[in-house]
N, C-alpha and C positions, 0 to 999 in steps of 0.2 A: 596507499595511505599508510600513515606507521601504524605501528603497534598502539600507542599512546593513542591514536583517535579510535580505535577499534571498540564500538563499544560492549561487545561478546567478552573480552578481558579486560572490562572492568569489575570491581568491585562493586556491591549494591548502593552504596552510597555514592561514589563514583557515576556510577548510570542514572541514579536518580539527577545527580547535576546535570547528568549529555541531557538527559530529559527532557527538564525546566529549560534549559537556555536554548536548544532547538526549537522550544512550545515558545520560549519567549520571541527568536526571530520569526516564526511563523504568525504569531498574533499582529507584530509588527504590521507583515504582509499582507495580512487577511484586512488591514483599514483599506485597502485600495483596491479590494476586491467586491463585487455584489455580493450578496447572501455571506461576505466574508465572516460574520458571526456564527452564522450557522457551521460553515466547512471547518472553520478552528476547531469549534467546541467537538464535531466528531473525529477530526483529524488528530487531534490530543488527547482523546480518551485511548485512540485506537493506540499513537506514539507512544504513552506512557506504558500501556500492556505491552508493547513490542520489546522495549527496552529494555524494562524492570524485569521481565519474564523471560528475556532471552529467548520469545520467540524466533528461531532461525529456522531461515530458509524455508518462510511461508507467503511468499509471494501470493500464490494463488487464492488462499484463505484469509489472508490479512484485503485484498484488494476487493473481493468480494462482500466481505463484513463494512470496511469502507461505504461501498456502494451503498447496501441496505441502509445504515445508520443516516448517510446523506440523505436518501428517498424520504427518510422517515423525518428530518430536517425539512423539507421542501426543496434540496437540493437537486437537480440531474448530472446527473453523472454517465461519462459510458466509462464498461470496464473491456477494459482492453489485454489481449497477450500477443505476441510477438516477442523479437529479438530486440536486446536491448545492447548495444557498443560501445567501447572505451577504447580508443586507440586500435590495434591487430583484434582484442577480445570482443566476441562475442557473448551473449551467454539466454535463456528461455526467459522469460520475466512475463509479468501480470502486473499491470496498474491502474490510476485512473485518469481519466484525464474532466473537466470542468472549464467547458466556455475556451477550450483549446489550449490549459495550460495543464503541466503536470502532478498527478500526487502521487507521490510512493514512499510509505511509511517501510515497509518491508524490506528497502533494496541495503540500509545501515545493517540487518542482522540475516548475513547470507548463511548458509548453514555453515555448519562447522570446518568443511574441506575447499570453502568456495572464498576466494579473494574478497575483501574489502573495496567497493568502486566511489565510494563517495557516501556521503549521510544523507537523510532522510530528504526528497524531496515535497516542498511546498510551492505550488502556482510556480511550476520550474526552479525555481531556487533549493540550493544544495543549504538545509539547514545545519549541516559542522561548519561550512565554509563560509557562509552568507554570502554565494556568490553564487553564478547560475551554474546548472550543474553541466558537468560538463559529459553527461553521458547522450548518446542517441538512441533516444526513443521510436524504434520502428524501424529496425535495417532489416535488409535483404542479404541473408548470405548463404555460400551456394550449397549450404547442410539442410539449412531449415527447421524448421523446432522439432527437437527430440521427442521419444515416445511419451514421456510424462505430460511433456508438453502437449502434444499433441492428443493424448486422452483427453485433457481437463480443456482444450479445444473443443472436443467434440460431443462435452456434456452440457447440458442447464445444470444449475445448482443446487436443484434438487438428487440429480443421479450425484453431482460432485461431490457433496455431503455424504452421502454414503461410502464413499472410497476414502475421503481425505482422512488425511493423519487427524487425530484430536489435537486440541478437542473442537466438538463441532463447529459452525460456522453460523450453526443457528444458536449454539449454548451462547457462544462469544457475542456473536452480533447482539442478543438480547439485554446482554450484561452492560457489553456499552453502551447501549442505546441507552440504556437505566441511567448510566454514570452521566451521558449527556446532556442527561433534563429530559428525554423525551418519558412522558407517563405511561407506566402501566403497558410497557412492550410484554407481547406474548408471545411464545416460542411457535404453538401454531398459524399465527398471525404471519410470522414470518416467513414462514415456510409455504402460504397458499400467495402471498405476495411477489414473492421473490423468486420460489422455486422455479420458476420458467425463464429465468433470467439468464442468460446464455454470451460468453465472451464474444469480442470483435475483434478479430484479426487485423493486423495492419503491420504492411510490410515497408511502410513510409516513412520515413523520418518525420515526428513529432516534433520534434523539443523546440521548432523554431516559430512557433504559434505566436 
């Protein structure tokens, strides 16, 4: 993708527009979804942190806080890590997925050294593009997920927490969940709910739900 759609090089005003007009086609989307009320309003708390903050290269943290905020919605959700593809690239990723379609707020702000693959996914749709996105979700390749990867594999979210970069995952989830509507979220609350909450491997191609 160019430079121009990157939203890591934009400007704060600049990011607050990728923002709004990705939250705008995502609400679009979310009318012909179940519970699609619910999943916007935490899928937008989380996108607008992502963006405006430059959160990069938190796949792992952003999809977890995801999760919580949904449960806390009446949503289900599973979170998922595996490999994720574009053409010859592979690369480790964390998402979610809801009723077999995909979310991933994370995958627009890769960290700093990590290619640009597309903008924020909503119920599989690539919202920079408003088109379905054109990554695969769930390949097999003959490497396999790297050690990061494969740590935050092999934790619940409560040992994850403790290793992950800040800021926490229960500080974050709590805060959006605030911004959500949901009342009076507790940081302990979280942590006795959630913390047993452990990723899903999947070596399958998703995206075609």
């Amino acid at each position: 993708m160019s430079r121009a759609n990157d939203p890591r090089r934009l400007t704060p005003s600049q990011r607050n527009a990728y923002a709004l007009t990705a939250l705008h086609r995502a609400k679009d989307l979310a009318r012909s979804l179940p519970q699609g009320d619910a999943i916007v309003r935490a899928y937008g708390e989380l996108l607008k942190y992502v963006v405006k903050e430059r959160y990069c290269g938190a796949c792992h943290s952003a999809s977890a806080i995801l999760h919580m905020v949904l449960a806390e919605l009446g949503v289900n959700s599973t979170l998922y890590i595996g490999e994720v593809g574009i053409g010859r690239v592979a690369f480790d990723h964390s998402w979610l997925e809801v009723d077999g379609k995909i979310f991933d707020v994370a995958v627009c702000m890769p960290d700093g050294a990590g290619e640009l693959v597309g903008g924020p996914v909503f119920a599989s749709t690539d919202l920079a593009s408003g088109e379905r996105t054109r990554l695969v979700y769930g390949v097999a390749t003959s490497h396999g997920l790297g050690p990061e990867a494969g740590t935050v594999l092999g934790v619940d979210l409560s040992a994850y927490a403790a290793i992950q970069p800040q800021p926490n995952i229960w500080v974050l989830g709590v805060a959006l969940a605030a911004r959500a509507g949901i009342e009076d979220p507790r940081f302990q609350e979280f942590q006795v709910r959630y913390g047993n909450v452990r990723r899903t491997l999947t070596p399958n191609d998703t995206t075609n739900s």
